[in-house]
C-alpha positions in Angstrom: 0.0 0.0 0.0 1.1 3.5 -0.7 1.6 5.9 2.4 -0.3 8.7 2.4 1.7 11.7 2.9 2.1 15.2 2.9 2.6 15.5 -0.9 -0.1 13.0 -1.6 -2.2 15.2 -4.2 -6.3 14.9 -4.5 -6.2 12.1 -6.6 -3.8 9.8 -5.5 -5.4 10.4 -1.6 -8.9 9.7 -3.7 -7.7 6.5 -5.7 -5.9 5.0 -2.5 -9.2 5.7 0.0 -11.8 4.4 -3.1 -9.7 1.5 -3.7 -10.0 0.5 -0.4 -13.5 1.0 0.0 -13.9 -1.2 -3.5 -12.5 -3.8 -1.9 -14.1 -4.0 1.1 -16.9 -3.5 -1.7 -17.9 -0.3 -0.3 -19.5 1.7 -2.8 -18.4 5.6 -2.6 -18.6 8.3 -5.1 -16.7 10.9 -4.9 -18.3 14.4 -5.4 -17.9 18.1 -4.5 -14.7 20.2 -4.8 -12.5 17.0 -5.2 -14.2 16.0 -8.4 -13.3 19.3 -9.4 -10.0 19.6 -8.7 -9.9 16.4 -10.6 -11.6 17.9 -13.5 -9.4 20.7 -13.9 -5.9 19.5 -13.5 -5.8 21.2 -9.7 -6.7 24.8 -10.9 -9.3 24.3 -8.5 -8.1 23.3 -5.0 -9.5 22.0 -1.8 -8.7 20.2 1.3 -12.0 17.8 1.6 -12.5 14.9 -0.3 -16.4 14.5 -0.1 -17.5 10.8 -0.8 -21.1 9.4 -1.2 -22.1 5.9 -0.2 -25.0 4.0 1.0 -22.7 2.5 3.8 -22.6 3.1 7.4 -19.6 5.1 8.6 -19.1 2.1 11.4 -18.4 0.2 8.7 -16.2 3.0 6.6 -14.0 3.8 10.1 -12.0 0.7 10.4 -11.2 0.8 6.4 -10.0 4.7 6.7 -8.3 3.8 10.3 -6.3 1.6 8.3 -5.1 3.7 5.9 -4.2 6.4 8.9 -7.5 8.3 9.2 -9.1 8.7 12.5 -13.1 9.4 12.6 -13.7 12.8 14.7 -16.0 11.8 17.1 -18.9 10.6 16.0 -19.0 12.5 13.1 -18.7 12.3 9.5 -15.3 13.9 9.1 -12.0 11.7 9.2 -8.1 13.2 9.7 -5.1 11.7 9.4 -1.4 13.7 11.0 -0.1 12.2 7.6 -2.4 14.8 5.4 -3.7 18.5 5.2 -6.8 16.4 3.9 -9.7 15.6 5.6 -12.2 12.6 3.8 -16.1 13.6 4.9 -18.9 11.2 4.3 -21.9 13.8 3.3 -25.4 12.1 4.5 -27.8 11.4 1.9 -28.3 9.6 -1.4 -26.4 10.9 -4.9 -28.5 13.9 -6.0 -27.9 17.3 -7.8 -30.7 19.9 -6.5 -34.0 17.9 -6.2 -32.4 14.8 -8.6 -31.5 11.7 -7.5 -28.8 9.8 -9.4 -27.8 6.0 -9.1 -24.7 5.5 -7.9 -24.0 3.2 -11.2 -23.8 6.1 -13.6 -20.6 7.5 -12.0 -17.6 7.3 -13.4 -14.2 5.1 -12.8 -11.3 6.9 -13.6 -8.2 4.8 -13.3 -5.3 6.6 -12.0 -1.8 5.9 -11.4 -2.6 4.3 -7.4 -5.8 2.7 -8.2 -9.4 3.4 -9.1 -11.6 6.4 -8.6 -15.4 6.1 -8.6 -16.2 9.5 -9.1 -19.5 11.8 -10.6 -19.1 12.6 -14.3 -18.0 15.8 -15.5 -21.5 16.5 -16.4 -23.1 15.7 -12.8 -19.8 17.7 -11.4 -21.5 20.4 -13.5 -24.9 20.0 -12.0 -23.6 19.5 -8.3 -21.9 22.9 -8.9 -24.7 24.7 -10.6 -26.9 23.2 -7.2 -25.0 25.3 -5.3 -24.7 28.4 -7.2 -28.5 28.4 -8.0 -29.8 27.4 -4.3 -27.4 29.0 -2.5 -25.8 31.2 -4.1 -22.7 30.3 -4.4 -21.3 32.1 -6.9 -17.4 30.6 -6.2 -19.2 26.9 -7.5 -20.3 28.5 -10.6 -16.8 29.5 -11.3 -16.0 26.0 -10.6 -18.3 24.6 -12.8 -16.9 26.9 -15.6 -13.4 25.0 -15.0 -14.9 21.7 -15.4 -16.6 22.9 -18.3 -13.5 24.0 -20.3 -11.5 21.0 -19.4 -13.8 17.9 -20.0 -16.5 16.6 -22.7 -19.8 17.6 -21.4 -23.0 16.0 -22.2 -24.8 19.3 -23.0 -28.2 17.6 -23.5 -28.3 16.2 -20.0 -27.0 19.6 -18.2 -29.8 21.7 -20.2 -32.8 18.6 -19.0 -31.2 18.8 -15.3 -31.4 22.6 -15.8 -35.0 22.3 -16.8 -35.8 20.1 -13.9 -34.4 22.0 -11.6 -36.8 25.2 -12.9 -33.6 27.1 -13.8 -33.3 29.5 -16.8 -31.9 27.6 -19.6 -29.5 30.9 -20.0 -26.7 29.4 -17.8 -26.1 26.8 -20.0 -25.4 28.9 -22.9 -23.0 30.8 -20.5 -21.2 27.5 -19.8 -20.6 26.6 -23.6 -19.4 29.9 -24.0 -17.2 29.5 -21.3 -16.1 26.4 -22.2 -15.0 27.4 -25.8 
């Protein structure tokens, strides 16, 4: 196993923490800001590595603890001394705004340390746009712009989620623009 250190970038921490969940056939996608630093070579940065799973975390703990993570409390937040990092299991099922998304139509992105089961760049789109458009967030749609410009988007499906989600059609055209 590879020790998780310092200099241990988003994506090798995520392919070493989802290959051990797959084999333990644990089930986790990873979403939020680490998809998007994925997505965008690291222009985008964070320090939380967000992964959804049907699972509980009793279950999750002793997999984590034995890569050097320790649970914080009872929570859903794990640390490790070895990493700036922290790995967060967010309650709920995968969903963008008020859809719900199976599990199965993430991606697997085979890196360099293992496997990543991760959301597409499309449904990183839509889990970005969620938070501009419900919370305003305007940081995530700049993040969604990022992924847009550095990945092959399914533009059909982010203009249907759009229209589900009652949102003007207009920031999808703003994306393609941006993407160009």
């Amino acid at each position: 196993m590879t020790a998780i250190t310092r200099d241990t970038s988003v994506k090798e921490l995520a392919s070493i923490v989802s290959s051990a969940l797959e084999s333990a056939e644990i089930n986790a996608v990873l979403v939020g800001g680490a998809a998007v630093s994925i997505y965008s070579d690291n222009v985008y940065q964070t320090y939380d590595l967000d992964f959804v799973t049907a699972h509980r975390l009793e279950v999750i703990a002793p997999i984590l603890q034995s890569l050097g993570f320790k649970r914080e409390g009872q929570g859903r937040h794990f640390s490790s001394p070895n990493t700036e990092f922290l790995i967060e299991f967010p309650a709920g099922a995968l969903s963008f705004g008020d859809t719900h998304m199976s599990p199965d139509s993430a991606d697997i992105l085979e890196a360099e340390l293992g496997t990543i089961r991760l959301i597409t760049p499309t449904q990183s789109i839509m889990d970005r746009l969620a938070a501009y458009f419900y919370w305003n967030d305007t940081n995530s749609l700049d993040q969604a712009i990022l992924v847009a410009k550095n990945n092959t988007i399914d533009w059909q499906q982010l203009l249907d989620w759009v229209e589900s989600e009652n949102q003007s059609e207009e920031i999808v055209e703003k994306l393609k623009r941006e993407a160009v």
